[in-house]
N, C-alpha and C positions, 0 to 999 in steps of 0.2 A: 880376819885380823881382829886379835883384840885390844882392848882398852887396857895402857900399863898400867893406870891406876886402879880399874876397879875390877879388871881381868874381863868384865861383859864383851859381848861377839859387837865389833861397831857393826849398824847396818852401811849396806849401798849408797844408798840415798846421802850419809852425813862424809863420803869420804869426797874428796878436789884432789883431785893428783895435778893437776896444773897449781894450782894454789898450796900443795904440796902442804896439805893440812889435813887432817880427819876430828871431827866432835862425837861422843861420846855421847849418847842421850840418856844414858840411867847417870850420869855423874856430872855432866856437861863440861868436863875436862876435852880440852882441844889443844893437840899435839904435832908433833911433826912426820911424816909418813917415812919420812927416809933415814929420822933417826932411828923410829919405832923398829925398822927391817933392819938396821945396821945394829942395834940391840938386841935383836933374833939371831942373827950372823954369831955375836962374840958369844949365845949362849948356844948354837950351833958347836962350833968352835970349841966350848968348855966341858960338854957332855963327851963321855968316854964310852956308855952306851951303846950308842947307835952303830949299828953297824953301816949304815947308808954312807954314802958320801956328804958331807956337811955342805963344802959347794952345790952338790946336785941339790940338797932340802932349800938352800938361801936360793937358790935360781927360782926354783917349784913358787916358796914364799912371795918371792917378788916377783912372778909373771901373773900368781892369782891376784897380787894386789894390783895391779895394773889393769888387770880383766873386772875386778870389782869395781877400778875407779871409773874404766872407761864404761862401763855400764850405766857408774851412777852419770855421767855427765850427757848420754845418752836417754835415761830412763824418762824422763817426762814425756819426750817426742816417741818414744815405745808407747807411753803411756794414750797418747793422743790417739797412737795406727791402732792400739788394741778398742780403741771405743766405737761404738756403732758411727763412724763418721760419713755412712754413706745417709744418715738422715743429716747429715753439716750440710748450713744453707744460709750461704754469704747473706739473703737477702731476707734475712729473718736475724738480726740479731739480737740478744741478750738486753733488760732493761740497762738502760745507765748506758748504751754503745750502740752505733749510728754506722750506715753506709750512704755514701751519696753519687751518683752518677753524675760525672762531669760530662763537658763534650770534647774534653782533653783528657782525661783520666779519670780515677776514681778517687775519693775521702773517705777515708776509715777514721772511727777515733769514738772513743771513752769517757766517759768521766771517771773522775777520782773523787768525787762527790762517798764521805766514810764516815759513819757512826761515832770515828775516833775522833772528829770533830767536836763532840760532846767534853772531852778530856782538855783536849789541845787548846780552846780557846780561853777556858779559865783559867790554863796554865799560864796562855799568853799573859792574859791582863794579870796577874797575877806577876809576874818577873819582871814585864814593861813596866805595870804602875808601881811594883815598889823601888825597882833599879832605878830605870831611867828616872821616872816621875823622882824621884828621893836623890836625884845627883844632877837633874837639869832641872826638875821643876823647884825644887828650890832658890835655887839660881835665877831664873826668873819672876818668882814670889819676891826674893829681897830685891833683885832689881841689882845684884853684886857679882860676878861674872870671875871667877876663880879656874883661872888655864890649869893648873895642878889636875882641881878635881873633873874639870871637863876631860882633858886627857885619861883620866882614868874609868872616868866611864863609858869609853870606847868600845872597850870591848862587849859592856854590856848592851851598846844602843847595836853593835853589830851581832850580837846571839839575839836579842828581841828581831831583827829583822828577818833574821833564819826562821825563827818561830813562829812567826805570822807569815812568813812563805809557805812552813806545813801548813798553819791555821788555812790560807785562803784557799791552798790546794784539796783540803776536805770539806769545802764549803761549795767552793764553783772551777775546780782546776779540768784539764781536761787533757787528754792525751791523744797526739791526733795527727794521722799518716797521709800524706796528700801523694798520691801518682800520677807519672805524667809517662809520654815513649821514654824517655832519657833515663829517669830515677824518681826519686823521692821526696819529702820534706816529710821531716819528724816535729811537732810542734810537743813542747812539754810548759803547761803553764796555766797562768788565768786571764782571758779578756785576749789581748798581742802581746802581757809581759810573759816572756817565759824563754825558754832554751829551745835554739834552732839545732838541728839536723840534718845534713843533706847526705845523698850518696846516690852513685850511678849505676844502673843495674849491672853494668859492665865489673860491678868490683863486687857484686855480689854471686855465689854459689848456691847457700843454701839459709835456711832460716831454724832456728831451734832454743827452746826455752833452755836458759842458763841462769845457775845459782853459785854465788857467789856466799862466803860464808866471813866476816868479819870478826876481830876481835879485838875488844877495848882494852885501857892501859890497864883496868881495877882487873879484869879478868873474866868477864863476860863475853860474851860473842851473839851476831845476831844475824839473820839469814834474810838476804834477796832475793827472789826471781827477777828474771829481766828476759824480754825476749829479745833474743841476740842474730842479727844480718851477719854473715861471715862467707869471706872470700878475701881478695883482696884487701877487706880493710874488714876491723869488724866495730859495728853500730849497735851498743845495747840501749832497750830503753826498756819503759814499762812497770818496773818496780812500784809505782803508785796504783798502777791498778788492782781491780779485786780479782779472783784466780778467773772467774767465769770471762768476764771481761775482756782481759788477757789473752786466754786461751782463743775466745771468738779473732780479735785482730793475730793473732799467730798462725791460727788455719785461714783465714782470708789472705795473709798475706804468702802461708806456704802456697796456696793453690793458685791463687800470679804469678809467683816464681815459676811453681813448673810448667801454667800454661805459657809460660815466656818459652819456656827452652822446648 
């Protein structure tokens, strides 16, 4: 499949057929998969050419597109089987990620301790001290208390909170899998603030790194990994960690899954 606008081959790797999107990488145009095949169809359709059947070329089109996407949404966990994993050793893992033997289960987990901390934190103080500080701390300098303008800096005191949420997460954040006989607990956060997780092995199948691909209102787009529990229900997290990181708690927790079953 190519790119309408710049005619380049998309790779594997940038197409979501679930998310029913594909990005471009020589142009970073991100478009839609099913208008893209439905605009191969009408010029199917328009050639006089061919002597093939136009339905039989649009089936052909959209079963490789389907085989390319289920690849990509596959390809990382290919990626894993094709690695010498037979030297993978739960009990050895990666700097920045931790195993610990319970007497009820096991703790897996991470830091998200990142470099991008350097960026992030000047950014902070930087938007808290001239927003907030410039629309409450004046306010409290005169001692004169103005509902108007508090109200309107709302939304700035709640993007500074966001932003010192990344901030604390590249400083001391950590991501972190607790197992028991039953199920799980996912912890994503710094210290005990942060976002719980739970799930029972009974709702899980299988485990497998999943990428998600976003795009903003200006026209940008920006890509996650997350390793993703799926069966019954599906649990992603991970996103903050660094790939090595990651990958250690994704083969830790694939190889409980299958010594489960």
């Amino acid at each position: 499949m190519n790119c309408p606008s710049c005619e380049i081959k998309i790779p594997r790797d940038a197409i979501n057929i679930q998310k029913d999107i594909a990005q471009c990488q020589n142009c970073g145009n991100v478009f839609s998969i099913s208008a893209h095949v439905s605009t191969k169809k009408d010029d199917f359709s328009s050639s006089k050419s061919s002597s093939r059947s136009y339905t039989d070329d649009y089936d052909l089109a959209r079963q490789s597109m389907y085989k390319e996407a289920d690849f990509h949404n596959q390809s990382v966990q290919k990626n894993f089987d094709t690695k010498n994993t037979r030297n993978f050793d739960i009990n050895n893992p990666p700097k920045g990620a931790y195993i610990n033997h319970l007497d009820d289960g096991v703790q897996i987990g991470a830091s998200t301790r990142s470099w991008s901390a350097l960026f992030i934190i000047p950014f902070a103080l930087v938007w808290s001290g001239g927003s907030i500080g410039g629309i409450y701390g004046t306010q409290i300098f005169t001692g004169e208390f103005d509902i108007v303008t508090s109200l309107f800096g709302i939304p700035f005191l709640l993007g500074s909170l966001f932003i010192w949420s990344m901030a604390l997460m590249t400083i001391a954040g950590k991501v972190e899998v607790t197992l028991d006989s039953k199920g799980g607990h996912i912890f994503t956060g710094v210290g005990k603030i942060g976002k719980h997780k739970r799930f029972l092995w009974s709702e899980i199948n299988s485990i497998r790194e999943d990428v998600s691909i976003s795009r903003s209102s200006k026209g940008g787009s920006s890509t996650n990994h997350y390793i993703s529990l799926e069966g019954q229900r599906q649990v992603r997290f991970g996103s903050e960690l660094s790939t090595e990181n990651r990958y250690y708690i994704l083969k830790t927790l694939e190889e409980l899954i299958q010594n489960r079953k």
